[in-house]
N, C-alpha and C positions, 0 to 999 in steps of 0.2 A: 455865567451861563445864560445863554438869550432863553426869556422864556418862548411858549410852544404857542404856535399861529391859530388864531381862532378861525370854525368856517362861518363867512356870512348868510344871514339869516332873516326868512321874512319878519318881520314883528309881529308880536305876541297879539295886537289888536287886528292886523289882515289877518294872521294868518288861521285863525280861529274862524275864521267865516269862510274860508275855502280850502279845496284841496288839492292844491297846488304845494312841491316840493319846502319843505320847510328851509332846509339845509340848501344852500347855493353852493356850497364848498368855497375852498380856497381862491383867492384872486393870483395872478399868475407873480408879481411882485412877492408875493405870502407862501406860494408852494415853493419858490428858489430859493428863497429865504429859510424855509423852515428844512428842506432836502440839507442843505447846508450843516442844519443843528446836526446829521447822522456823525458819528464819529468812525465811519466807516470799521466798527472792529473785526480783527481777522477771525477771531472765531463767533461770526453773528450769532446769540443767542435767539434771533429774532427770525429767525430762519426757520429754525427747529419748533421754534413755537407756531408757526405757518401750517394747516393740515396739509395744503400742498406744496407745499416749501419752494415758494417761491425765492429767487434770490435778492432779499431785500436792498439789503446795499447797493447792489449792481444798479437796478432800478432808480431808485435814488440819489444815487450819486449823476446818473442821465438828467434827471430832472434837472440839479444843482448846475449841469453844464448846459442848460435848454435845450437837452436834446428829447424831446419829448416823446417822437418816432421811435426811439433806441429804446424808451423805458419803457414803452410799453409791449412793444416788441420784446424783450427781456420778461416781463410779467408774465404773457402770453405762452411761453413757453411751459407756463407752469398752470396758469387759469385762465380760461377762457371765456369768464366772466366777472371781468375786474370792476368792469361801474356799477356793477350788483354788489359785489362784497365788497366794494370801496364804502357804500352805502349802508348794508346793513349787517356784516359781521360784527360779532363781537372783540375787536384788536386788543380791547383792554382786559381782556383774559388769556390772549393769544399772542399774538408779533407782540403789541406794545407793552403787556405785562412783563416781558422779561427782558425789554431793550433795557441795555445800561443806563442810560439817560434816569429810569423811573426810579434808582435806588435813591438818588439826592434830589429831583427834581421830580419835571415832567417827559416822559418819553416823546419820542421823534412820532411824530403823527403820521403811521404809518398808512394807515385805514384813507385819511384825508387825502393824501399823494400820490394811493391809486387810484381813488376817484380822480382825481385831478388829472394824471396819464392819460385814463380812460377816455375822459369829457373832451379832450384836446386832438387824442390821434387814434380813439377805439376801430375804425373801419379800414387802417392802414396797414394792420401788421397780421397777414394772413401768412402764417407758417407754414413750414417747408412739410409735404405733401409725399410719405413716401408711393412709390412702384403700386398701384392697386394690384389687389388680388381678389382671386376670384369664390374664397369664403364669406359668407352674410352671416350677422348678428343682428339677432332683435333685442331691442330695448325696450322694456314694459315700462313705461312715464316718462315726461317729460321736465320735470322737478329739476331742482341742483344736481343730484345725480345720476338722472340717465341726462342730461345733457355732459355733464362731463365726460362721464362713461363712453356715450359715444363722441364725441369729439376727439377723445382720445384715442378710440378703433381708429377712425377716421385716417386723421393725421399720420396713423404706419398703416395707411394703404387699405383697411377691412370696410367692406362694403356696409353700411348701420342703415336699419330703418326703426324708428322710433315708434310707440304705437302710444297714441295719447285719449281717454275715455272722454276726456271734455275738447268743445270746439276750437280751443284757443291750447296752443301751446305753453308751459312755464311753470305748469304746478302751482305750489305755495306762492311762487314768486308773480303769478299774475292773480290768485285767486284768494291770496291771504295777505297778502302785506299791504297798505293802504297806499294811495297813490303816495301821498304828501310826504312818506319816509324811502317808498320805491316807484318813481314815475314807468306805466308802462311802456313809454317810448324807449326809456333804456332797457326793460326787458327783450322788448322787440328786437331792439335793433342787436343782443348780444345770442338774440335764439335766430339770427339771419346770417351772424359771422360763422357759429354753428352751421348752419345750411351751407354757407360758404363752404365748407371743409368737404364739402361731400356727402352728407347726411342726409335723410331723406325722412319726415316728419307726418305721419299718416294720424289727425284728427278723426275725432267720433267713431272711435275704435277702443270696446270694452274688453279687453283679453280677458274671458271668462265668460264672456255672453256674447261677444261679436263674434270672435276667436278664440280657440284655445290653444294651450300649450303647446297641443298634438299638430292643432292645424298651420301653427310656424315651423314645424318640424319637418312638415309633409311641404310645406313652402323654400326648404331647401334651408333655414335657419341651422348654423352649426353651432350657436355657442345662445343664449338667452341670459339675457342683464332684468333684475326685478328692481324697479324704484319707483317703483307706486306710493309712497312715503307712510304715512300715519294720518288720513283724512276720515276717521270716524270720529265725530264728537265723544267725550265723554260728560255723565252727568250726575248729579247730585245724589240721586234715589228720593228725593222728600216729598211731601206733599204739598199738590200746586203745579208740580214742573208741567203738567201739559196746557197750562193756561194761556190764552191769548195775552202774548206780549212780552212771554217768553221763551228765548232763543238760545241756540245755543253759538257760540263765538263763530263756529264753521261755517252754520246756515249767516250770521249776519254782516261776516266780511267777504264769501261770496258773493250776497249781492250787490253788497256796496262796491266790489271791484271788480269781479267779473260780471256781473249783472251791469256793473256803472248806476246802482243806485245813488251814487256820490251825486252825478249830473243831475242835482236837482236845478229846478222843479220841471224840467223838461224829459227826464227819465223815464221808459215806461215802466218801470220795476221798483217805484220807490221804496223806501221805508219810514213808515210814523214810527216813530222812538219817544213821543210825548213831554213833557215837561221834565221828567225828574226820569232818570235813568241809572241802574245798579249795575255794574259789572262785577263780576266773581269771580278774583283768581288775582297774579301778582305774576305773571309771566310776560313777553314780549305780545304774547296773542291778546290778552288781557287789555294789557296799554293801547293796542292796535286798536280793538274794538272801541277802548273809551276817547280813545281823542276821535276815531269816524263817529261815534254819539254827538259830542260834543258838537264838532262842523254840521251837523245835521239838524243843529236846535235844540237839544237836550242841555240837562245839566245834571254833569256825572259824577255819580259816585263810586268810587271803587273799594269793592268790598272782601278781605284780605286775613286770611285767619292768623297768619302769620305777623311777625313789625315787618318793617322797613329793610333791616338787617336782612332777613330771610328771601324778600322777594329776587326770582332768579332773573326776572326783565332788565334789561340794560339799563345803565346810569344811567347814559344819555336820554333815553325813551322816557323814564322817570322824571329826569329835570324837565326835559321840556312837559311832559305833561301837567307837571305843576306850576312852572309856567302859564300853562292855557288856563290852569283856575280850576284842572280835574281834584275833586278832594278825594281823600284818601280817609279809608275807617280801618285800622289796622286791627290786631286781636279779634277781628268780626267775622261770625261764621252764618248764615244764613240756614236755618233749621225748619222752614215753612213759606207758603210761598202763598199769597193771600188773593183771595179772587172777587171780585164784585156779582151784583145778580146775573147779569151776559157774559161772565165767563175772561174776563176781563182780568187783569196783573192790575191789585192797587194798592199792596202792600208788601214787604216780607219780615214776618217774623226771624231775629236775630240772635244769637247769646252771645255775650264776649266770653273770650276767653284766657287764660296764662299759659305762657311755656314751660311745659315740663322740660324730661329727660331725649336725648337729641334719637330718633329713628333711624331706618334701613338708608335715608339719603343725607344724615351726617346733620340736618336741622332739629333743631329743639323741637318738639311733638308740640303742638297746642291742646289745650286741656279745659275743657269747658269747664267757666264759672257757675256752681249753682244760682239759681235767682236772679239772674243778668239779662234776662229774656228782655229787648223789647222789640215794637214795630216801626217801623222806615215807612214812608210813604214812597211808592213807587209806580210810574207807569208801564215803565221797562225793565227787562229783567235779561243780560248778554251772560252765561256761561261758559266759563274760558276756563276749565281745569283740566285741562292737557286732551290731548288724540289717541287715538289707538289705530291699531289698524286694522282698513278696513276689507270684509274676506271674502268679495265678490270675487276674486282669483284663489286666493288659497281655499275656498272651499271644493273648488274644482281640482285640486291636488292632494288628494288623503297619501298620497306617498311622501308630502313635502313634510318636513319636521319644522314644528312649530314651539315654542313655548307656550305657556297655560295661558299668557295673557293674547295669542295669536302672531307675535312678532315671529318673522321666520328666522331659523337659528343657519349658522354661515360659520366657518373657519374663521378669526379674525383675522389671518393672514393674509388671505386669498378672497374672502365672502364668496366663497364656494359653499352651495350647500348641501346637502346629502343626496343630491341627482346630481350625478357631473356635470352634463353641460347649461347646468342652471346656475346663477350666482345670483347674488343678490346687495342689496347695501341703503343705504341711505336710512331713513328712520323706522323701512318698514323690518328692518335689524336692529335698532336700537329704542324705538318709541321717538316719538317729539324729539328733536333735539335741532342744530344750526344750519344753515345752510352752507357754512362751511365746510363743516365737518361730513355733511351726504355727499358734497362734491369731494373731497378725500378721498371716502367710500367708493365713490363712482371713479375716481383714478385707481388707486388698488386693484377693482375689480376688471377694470380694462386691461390690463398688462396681466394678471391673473387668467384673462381668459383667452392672449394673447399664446400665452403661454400652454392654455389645455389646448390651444387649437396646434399650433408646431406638434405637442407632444403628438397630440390625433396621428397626425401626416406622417411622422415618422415611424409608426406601430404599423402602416398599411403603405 
């Protein structure tokens, strides 16, 4: 069995000093190659593990014949933005955990070969465009999934206008993921094939303070998509958290990527991150934050109540972080947050901990050690322990049902929510979670509301 094609890579010594894409992907010799390893099976498991189930084989087996037009065309039918999730989904819990290949080996690099489609023929394969009509959908964000959401109105003909609170179109994917894991040229250029379809994308528009629900209604909107995601920080409660120098993961990879704090030292927005820097938390946000530390002249630590075992960040994010030289304090809980005479971040009190018995999310609980307290010298201090959502819109809907933590509640069949012509989906229905799985959401929810709108016409 051929083993599985590595993507080439800037080196661990550039690529620490800038923030330029880490990953090049596949060279075109190496994605034939490896399309090849697909053993084309008739009942693709790898399909099914797809949130948009895309048809992997098909794709792929394109590649293997360099038709590279046809594969991505083939892809496109199913997602609309493949050089984004070619990039940063998680496949090794998805298509490539359950491709046959991973029971004796290593699975067909499935993740790799849409990037690869993508980067070769992304602007070519504008899909079949049904009959317009003359029903309008608003879509509240522009995230993974109100662009899917609409793209998919779109494409059967329904007129979408997007309404986005920040200047820049993309959500997460321009305002939280770091250039060097998500360059924003491929954002752009897959929120343009979107505009391609028909779409129409209205910036510096707060539904909830620009607009309201009411006033899309009154603008002739027949059906409304909510994918405002989960952009409120969450944070500690301890003492210290409001001290200079410390941030929360949300306020510091905004500005390093939509602010373009990265573009140093020419940036007007930079950020001092100081000699020694702590990150808190072991998710993909976490790693996000510490390797932007690190490019920025820091030296980080990531600080992790949990092992190794537990943290839910991607391998790959993980390897390469340690790679770059980020170290890791596992069992470590940060319980005080330590400030100089100006108010200044220059230490944080720490306990280690042990794992207990596993909680509500199936991981071992950590369990603080008596007596284990000590202090870290720190200048910086990045807070990455997940988002919530945030309820600049839902507090203007006391009819909308919410749960206790704020996430709006939705059918999971439909993310229809308890107003009919309202749906909703992406994380601001389930908390934090991938970018795949909002754009799922945001497919679901388009043909769901494709559907209430037909039922509409035919009652009148």
């Amino acid at each position: 069995m051929k083993n599985r094609h590595s993507p080439h890579k800037q080196s661990i010594e550039e690529r620490i000093k800038n923030f330029n894409e880490v990953s090049h992907g596949l060279l075109e010799e190496d994605a034939v190659e490896e399309a090849k390893r697909c053993l084309q099976c008739k009942k693709p498991l790898c399909v099914f593990g797809c949130p948009v189930g895309i048809d992997i084989p098909a794709f792929i087996k394109k590649i293997s014949e360099k038709n590279y037009q046809e594969a991505i065309r083939i892809i496109k039918e199913k997602n609309v933005l493949p050089g984004i999730c070619g990039r940063v989904c998680p496949q090794e819990t998805q298509c490539e955990g359950v491709c046959v290949l991973a029971k004796k080996g290593q699975p067909v690099a499935i993740g790799l070969l849409e990037r690869f489609a993508a980067d070769m023929e992304n602007e070519k394969a504008l899909p079949e465009i049904k009959e317009r009509k003359d029903v309008p959908v608003a879509v509240i964000g522009s995230g993974p999934a109100g662009l899917t959401c609409a793209s998919e109105l779109a494409r059967h003909g329904y007129p979408v206008t997007i309404f986005e609170s920040l200047h820049l179109p993309g959500g997460v994917l321009t305002y939280g993921i770091p250039e060097f894991r998500l360059p924003k040229r491929i954002v752009q250029q897959e929120i343009e094939f979107v505009k391609k379809l028909g779409v129409e994308i209205l910036t510096d528009t707060i539904i909830g303070k620009t607009l309201t629900i009411d006033d899309l209604r009154k603008m002739g909107y027949r059906a409304i998509f909510i994918g405002v995601g989960a952009g409120l920080p969450s944070f500690m409660g301890i003492e210290g958290e409001n001290l200079l120098g410390v941030y929360s993961a949300n306020e510091f990879l905004t500005r390093v990527n939509l602010m373009k704090a990265y573009m140093f030292p020419v940036s007007s927005t930079p950020i001092e991150v100081g000699k020694r820097v702590a990150v808190i938390g072991g998710g993909n946000v976490a790693l996000d934050a510490a390797r932007s530390a690190l490019r920025l002249g820091g030296k980080v630590s990531v600080l992790y109540r949990r092992t190794e075992k537990e943290m839910p960040a991607r391998r790959e994010e993980y390897e390469n972080a340690k790679e770059e030289g980020i170290e890791f304090h596992f069992l470590t809980l940060p319980i005080r947050f330590i400030g100089d005479e100006s108010g200044y971040l220059k230490g944080i009190e720490v306990q280690k901990m042990k794992l207990g018995e596993p909680d509500e999310s199936g991981r071992r609980r950590p369990v603080p050690i008596e007596g284990s307290e000590a202090i870290m010298d720190f200048e910086t201090a990045i807070v990455a322990i997940g988002q919530k959502p945030n309820p600049i819109l839902t507090s203007t809907m006391p009819q909308l049902k919410l749960d206790r933590s704020g996430i709006i509640v939705v059918d999971p069949e439909t993310c229809q929510t308890n107003i009919e012509d309202i749906f909703a989906g992406g994380d601001i229905t389930t908390g934090a979670a991938t970018v795949i799985s909002a754009m799922g959401a945001g497919k679901k929810a388009a043909h769901s509301i494709m559907r209430f709108i037909e039922k509409k016409a035919e009652q009148t």
